[in-house]
C-alpha angles and dihedrals in degrees: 000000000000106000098186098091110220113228088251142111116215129215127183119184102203095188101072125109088020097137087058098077100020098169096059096054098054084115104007141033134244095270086060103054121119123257138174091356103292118028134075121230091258087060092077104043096036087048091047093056093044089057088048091059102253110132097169103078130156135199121206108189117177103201139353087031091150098095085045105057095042088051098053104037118168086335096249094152090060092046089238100132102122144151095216114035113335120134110334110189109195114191123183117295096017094133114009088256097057099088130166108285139192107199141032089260097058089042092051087045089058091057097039090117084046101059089045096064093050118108099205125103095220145046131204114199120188138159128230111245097086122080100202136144100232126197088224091175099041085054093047089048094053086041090059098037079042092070077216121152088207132017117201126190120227139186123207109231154114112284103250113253096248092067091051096054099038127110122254117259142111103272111066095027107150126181128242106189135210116211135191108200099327087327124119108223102164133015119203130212123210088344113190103205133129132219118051112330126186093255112213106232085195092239121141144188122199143151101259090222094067094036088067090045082052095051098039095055083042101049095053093045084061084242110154108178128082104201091025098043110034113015112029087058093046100049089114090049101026113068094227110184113189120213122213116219118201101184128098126288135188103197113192110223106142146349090274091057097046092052094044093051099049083048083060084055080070084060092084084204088060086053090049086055092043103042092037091127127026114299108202122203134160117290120246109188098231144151125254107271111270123224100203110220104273092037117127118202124178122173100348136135126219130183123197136317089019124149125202131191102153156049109304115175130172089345145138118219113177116207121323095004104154118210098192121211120298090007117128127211126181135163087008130153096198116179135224121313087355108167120204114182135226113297105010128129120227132181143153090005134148112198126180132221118310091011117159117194107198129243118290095000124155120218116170130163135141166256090271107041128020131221110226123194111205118238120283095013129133114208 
């Protein structure tokens, strides 16, 4: 790990994009939710700030915090046990000021007395729903060279089909920006447009001095929203930089693209751009995944404590999945500790955590459209 600290303070909001895959956040959020067969979304932005250098980092989740949480612990993986900084989860009703929020201003509003007592200049904000690994350092530093008041990431690429296709409202609101030289003129919300757009990665650098003027002013005016709200009315005002970011990215918007993008993790040159720099996750004490004598495996990836007996093509299975003897999976997304019995016939599924799938069953969707098999259910 990075030992230089950056003069930052670092704020993830794991609720957010929740309602996109609602079947997966029953009994999770979105920061929680499996990825590349061990790891959960946080993992990759809270990794990414510890390499940066960035060891005070809070979380501000909103409902079904629990996995989280026990995901996350004292946050030892990540080397953030510390007396001083360190990871700061903050749930609902904590104090009696930390309320359920909706939106980045409310969250931040919760946590005003918070960011007061900090000691560092600068603040980094991102959400959880994409699984990315961020130069948190090298984007602070062109924030600070930039003069800039905010700096905002972007990706250039096409809009996914699901927000095109998704209906208006304030719970899934995501940003397209129009830039003039590396100024952001415009921010659009929900754009419809087609073609390459400047994608909005929700990730955000700001003097944390400002950032609490901004929330302050916001909060008493009833605004909830950070991009809507604050910045997309002051761009004239405002000096707003965006910063391009090239690497790879995997952005959760739907079922279909979260099964598509744990299916890249097969491309091992997809694996080589995520997992550039350390990924920390929790630790499961497990042994190394066994292929029983008459398996067949082509293009998978398995992470640890696995068993396979059958037959496992083009798939992802995430720790202690069983494949029993004769069974056939192919183009599947198991969870962990997934268990599918001898003889059955599995493809395009998505199943959750704990999962059986009976002998001799047959499950079949797909490309298209994936069948998903809620967590702790036998079919």
């Amino acid at each position: 790990m990075v030992n230089s600290n950056a003069d930052a303070l670092g704020i993830i909001f794991p609720n957010s994009y929740d309602d996109l895959v609602p079947e997966l956040v029953t009994e999770r959020l979105m920061a929680s939710i499996p990825f590349a067969g061990r790891y959960r979304m946080i993992d990759f932005i809270l990794s990414s700030m510890v390499n940066s250098g960035i060891d005070n980092v809070s979380v501000i989740v909103r409902q079904n915090y629990h996995s989280l949480m026990d995901h996350l612990g004292s946050g030892r993986e990540w080397d953030l046990t510390r007396k001083n900084g360190g990871l700061n989860i903050v749930p609902p009703f904590a104090e009696k000021n930390v309320k359920i929020y909706n939106g980045r201003v409310e969250a931040l509003a919760s946590v005003l007395s918070f960011l007061q007592n900090q000691k560092e200049k600068y603040v980094v904000m991102s959400d959880a729903n994409i699984a990315v690994n961020f130069d948190f350092a090298a984007f602070l530093n062109t924030h600070i060279e930039s003069g800039a008041d905010v700096t905002v990431a972007y990706t250039e690429e096409e809009l996914p089909e699901s927000a095109l296709l998704a209906e208006t409202d304030n719970k899934g609101l995501y940003y397209t920006l129009d830039l003039e030289k590396n100024r952001v003129n415009n921010i659009k919300i929900n754009s419809r447009s087609s073609g390459i757009q400047n994608f909005s990665m929700n990730i955000y650098a700001i003097e944390r001095a400002l950032l609490i003027d901004q929330i302050r002013q916001a909060s008493v005016r009833g605004y909830v929203f950070y991009e809507r709200d604050i910045l997309s009315p002051h761009l004239v005002t405002l000096n707003v930089q965006g910063y391009k970011y090239e690497g790879y990215t995997a952005r959760i918007s739907d079922m279909h693209s979260y099964f598509e993008e744990n299916m890249k993790m097969l491309d091992d040159a997809n694996v080589d751009a995520l997992f550039a720099n350390p990924i920390y996750t929790k630790i499961r004490d497990d042994n190394p995944t066994r292929y029983i004598p008459g398996s067949r495996v082509k293009n998978i990836m398995a992470a640890d404590g696995c068993v396979i007996e059958g037959e496992v093509e083009n798939s992802i299975l995430f720790r202690g999945v069983k494949v029993g003897k004769g069974a056939k999976v192919k183009n599947c997304v198991l969870m962990q500790d997934t268990v599918v019995e001898a003889g059955a016939d599995i493809e395009y599924v998505i199943s959750d955590k704990n999962v059986v799938i009976s002998e001799g069953k047959e499950l079949k969707g797909t490309d298209t459209f994936q069948i998903f098999v809620e967590k702790r259910k036998r079919v």
